[in-house]
N, C-alpha and C positions, 0 to 999 in steps of 0.2 A: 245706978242709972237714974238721972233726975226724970221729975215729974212727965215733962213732956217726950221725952225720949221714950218713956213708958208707954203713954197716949199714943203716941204713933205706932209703936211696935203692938198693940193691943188690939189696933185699926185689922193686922196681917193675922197673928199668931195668937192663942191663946198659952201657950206655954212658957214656960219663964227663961228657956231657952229655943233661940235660934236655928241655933243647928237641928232642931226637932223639926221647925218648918223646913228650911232645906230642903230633908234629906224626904220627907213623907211628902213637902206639900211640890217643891219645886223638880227635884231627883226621882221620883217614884211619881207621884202623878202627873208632871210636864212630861215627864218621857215616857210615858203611858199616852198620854193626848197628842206630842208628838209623832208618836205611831202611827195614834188612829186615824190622823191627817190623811197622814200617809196612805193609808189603807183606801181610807174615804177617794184622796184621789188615782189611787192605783186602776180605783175600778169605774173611772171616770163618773161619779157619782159628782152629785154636786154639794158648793160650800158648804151649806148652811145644815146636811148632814153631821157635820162633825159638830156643831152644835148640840146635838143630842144625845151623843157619844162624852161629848165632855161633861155634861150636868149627870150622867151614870157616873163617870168618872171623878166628880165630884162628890155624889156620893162615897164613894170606895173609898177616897181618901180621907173624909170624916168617922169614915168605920176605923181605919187605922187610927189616925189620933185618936180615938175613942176606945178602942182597945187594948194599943199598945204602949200608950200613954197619957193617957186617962185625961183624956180632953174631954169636950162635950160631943155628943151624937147628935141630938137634936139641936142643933144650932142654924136659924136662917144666918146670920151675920158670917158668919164661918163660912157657911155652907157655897154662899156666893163667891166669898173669897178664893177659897178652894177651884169653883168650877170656874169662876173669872180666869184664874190664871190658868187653867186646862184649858180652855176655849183659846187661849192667847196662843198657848203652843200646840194645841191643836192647828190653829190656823198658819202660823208656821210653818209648821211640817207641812198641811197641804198646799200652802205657795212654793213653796221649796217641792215639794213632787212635781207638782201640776206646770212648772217655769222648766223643769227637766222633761216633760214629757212635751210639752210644747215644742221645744227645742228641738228632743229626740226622733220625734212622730213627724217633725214641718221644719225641717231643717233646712228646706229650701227658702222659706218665708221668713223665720224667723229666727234671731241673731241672742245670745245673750245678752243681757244687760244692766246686769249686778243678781243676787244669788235670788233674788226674792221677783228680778222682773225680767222681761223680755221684749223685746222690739222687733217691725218688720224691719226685716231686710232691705234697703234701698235698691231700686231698679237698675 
């Protein structure tokens, strides 16, 4: 891998392999966060809850590369990366809940309108 190729992947991952982040950063803690979206909007809570759900979640996931493959623990640079993309599938999941429940609850009012929005209904 040339220098810059390096630089960039170092920006995501500390590991010298990829599929480490993956499988810990994007497979196990996105679909963790995607969950909690989930959850967050199951119980008609609001957004910016899964915000707080994801920076734990972010944690967990530094505890695993730190564990399981001897990453760093204490790392901010990391740490953000980590909950950044937790947060991102966290909010995800809860558009994708919250655009089904709208739907499901006001289905008089309001029509599908791609997976993540939703529109009224025209009179």
């Amino acid at each position: 891998m040339d220098d810059a190729a390096a630089s960039f992947a170092n920006l995501f991952y500390e590991e010298n392999a990829f599929g480490i982040f993956l499988l810990v950063t994007i497979i196990l803690g996105g679909g963790a966060a995607w969950l909690a979206g989930r959850a967050v909007a199951a119980t008609w809570r609001p957004w910016w809850q899964v915000m707080s759900y994801a920076l734990i979640l972010g944690l967990a996931v530094r505890f695993i590369h730190f564990s399981l493959f001897n990453g760093t623990l204490l790392s901010l640079h990391y740490y953000l990366v980590d909950s950044a993309l937790c947060m991102a599938f966290g909010f995800l999941g809860f558009r994708a809940a919250r655009v089904g429940q709208m739907i499901a609850q006001y289905h008089w009012l309001n029509a599908p309108a791609g997976p993540l929005r939703w529109r009224r209904k025209p009179r």
